[in-house]
ZAVEX-881291 format. One record per residue: residue number from 1; residue in three letters; x, y, z of N, C-alpha, C in turn. Coordinates in Angstrom, 2 decimals, padded with zeros to 5 digits, always signed. Atoms other than C-alpha are relative to their C-alpha. Last residue first. Layout:
// ZAVEX-881291
SEKOL   num   residu      n_px      n_py      n_pz     ca_px     ca_py     ca_pz      c_px      c_py      c_pz
SEKOL   NUM      ALA         X         Y         Z         X         Y         Z         X         Y         Z
...
//
This chain:
// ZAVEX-881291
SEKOL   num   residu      n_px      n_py      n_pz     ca_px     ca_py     ca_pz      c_px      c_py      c_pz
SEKOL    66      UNK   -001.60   -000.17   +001.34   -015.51   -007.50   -008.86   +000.56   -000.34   +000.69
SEKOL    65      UNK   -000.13   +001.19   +000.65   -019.25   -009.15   -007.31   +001.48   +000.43   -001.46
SEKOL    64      UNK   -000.60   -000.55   +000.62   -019.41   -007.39   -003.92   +000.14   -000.74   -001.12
SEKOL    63      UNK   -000.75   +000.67   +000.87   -022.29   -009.00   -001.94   +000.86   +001.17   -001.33
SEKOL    62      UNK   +000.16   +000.07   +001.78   -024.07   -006.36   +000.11   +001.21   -000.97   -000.39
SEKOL    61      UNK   +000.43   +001.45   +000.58   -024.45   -007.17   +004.02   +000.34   +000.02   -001.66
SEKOL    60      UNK   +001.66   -000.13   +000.18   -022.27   -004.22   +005.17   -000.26   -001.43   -000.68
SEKOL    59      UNK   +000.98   +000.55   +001.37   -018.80   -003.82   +003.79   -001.43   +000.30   -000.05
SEKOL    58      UNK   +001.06   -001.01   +001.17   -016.84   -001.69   +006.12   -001.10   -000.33   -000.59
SEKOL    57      UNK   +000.24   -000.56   -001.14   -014.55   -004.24   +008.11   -001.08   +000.84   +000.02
SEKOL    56      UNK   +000.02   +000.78   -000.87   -013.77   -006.45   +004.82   -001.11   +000.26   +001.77
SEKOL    55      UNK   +000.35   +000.99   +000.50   -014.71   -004.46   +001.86   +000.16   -001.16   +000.95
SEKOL    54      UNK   +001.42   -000.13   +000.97   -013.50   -001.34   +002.64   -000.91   -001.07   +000.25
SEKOL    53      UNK   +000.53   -000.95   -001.17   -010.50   -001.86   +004.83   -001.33   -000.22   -000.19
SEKOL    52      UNK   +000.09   +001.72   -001.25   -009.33   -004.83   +002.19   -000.64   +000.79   +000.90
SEKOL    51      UNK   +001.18   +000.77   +000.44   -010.10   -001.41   -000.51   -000.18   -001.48   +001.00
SEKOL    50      UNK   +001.14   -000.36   -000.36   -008.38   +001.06   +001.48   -001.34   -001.15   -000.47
SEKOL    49      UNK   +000.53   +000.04   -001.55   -005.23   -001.00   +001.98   -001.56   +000.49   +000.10
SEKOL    48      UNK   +000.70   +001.43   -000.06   -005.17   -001.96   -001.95   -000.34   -000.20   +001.64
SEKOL    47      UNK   +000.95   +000.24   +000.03   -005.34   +001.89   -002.76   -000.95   -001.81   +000.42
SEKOL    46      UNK   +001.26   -000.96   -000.47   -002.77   +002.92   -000.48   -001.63   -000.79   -000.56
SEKOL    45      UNK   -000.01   +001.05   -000.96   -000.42   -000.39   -001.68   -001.13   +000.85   +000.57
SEKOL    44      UNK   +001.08   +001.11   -000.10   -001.37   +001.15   -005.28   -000.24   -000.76   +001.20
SEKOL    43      UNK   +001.07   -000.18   +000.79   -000.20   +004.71   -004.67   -000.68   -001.13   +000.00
SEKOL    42      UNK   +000.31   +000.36   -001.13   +002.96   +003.41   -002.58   -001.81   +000.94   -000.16
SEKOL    41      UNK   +000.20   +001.29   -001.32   +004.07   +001.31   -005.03   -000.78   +001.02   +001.06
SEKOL    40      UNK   +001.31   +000.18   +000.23   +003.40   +004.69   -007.81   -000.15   -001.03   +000.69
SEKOL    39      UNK   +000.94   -000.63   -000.56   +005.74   +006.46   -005.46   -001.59   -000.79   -000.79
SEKOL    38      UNK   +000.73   -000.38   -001.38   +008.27   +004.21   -005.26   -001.23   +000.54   +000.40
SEKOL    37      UNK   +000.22   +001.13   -000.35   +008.91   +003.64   -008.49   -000.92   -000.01   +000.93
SEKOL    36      UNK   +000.79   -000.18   +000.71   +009.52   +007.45   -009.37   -001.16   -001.88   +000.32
SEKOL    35      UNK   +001.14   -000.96   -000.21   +011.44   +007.38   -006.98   -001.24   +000.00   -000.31
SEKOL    34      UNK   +000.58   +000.53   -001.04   +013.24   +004.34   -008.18   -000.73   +000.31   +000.77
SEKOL    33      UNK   +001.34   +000.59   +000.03   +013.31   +006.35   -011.28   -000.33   -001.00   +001.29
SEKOL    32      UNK   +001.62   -000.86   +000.79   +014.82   +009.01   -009.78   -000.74   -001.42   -000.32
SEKOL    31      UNK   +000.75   -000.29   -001.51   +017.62   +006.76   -007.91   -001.54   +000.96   -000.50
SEKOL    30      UNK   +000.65   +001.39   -000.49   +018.67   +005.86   -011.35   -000.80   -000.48   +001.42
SEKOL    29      UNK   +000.84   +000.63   +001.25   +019.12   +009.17   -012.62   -000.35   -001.66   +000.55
SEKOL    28      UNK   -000.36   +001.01   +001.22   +021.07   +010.35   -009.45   -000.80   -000.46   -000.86
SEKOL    27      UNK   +000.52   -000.48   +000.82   +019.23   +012.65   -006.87   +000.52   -000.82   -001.43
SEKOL    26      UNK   -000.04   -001.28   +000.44   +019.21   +010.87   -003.83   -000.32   +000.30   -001.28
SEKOL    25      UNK   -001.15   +000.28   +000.63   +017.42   +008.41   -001.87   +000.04   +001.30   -000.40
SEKOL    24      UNK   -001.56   -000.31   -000.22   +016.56   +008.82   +001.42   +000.45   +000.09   -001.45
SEKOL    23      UNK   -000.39   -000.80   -000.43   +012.86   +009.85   +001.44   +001.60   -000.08   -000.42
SEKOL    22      UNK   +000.07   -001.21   +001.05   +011.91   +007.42   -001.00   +000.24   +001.41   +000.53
SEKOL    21      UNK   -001.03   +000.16   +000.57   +012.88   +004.55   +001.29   +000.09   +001.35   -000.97
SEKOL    20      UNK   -001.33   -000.25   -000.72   +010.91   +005.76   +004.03   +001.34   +000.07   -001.54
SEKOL    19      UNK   -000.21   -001.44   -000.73   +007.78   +005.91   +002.06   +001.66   +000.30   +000.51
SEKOL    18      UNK   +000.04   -000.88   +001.31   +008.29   +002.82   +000.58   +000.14   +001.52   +000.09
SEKOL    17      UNK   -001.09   +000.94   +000.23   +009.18   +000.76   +004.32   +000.34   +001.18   -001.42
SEKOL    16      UNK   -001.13   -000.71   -000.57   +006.09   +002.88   +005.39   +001.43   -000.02   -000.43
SEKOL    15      UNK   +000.18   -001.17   +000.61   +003.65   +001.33   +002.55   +001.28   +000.79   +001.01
SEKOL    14      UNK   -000.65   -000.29   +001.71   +005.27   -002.33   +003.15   +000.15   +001.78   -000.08
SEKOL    13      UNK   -001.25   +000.09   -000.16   +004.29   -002.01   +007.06   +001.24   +000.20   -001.15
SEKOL    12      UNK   -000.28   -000.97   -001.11   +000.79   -001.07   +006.34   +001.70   +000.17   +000.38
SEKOL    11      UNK   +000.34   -000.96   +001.29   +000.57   -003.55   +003.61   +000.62   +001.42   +000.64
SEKOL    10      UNK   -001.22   +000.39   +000.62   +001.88   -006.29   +006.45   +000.30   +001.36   -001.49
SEKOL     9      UNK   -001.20   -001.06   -000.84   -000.53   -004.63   +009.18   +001.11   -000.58   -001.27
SEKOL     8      UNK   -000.43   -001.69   -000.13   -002.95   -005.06   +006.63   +000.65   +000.19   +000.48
SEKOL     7      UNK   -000.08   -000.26   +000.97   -002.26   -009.16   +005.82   -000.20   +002.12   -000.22
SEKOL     6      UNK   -001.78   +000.51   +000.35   -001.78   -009.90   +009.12   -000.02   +000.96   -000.86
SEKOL     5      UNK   -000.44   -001.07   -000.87   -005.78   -008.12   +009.68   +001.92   -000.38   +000.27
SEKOL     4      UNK   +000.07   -001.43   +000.26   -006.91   -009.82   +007.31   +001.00   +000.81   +000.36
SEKOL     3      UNK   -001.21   -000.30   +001.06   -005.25   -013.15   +008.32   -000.73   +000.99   -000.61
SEKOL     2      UNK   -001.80   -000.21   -000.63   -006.82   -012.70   +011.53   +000.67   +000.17   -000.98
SEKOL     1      UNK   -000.35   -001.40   +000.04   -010.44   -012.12   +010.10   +001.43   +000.23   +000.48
//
């Protein structure tokens, strides 16, 4: 469970890093789509933190089989 728990604070650390960055940039066409970037990174790092959360700490006896 250690390298879980690496492996979230590292997701955890990514998703801020994304966040942050998408605060600063500005408005330029190429800074948009990095925006735009940004936000669906920090859409999937959300959904890949809830699901290691889920499925690790959460689970319960049930076998997950996706």
């Amino acid at each position: 469970m250690n390298e879980v728990s690496d492996v979230l604070l590292t997701v955890e650390h990514a998703l801020s890093r994304a966040r942050r960055a998408s605060k600063r940039l500005g408005d330029s066409p190429e800074e948009h789509n990095a925006k735009l970037a940004l936000a669906d990174t920090v859409k999937s790092l959300e959904s890949a933190r809830a699901r290691l959360q889920k499925d690790t700490y959460f689970g319960g006896n049930e076998l997950r089989l996706v």
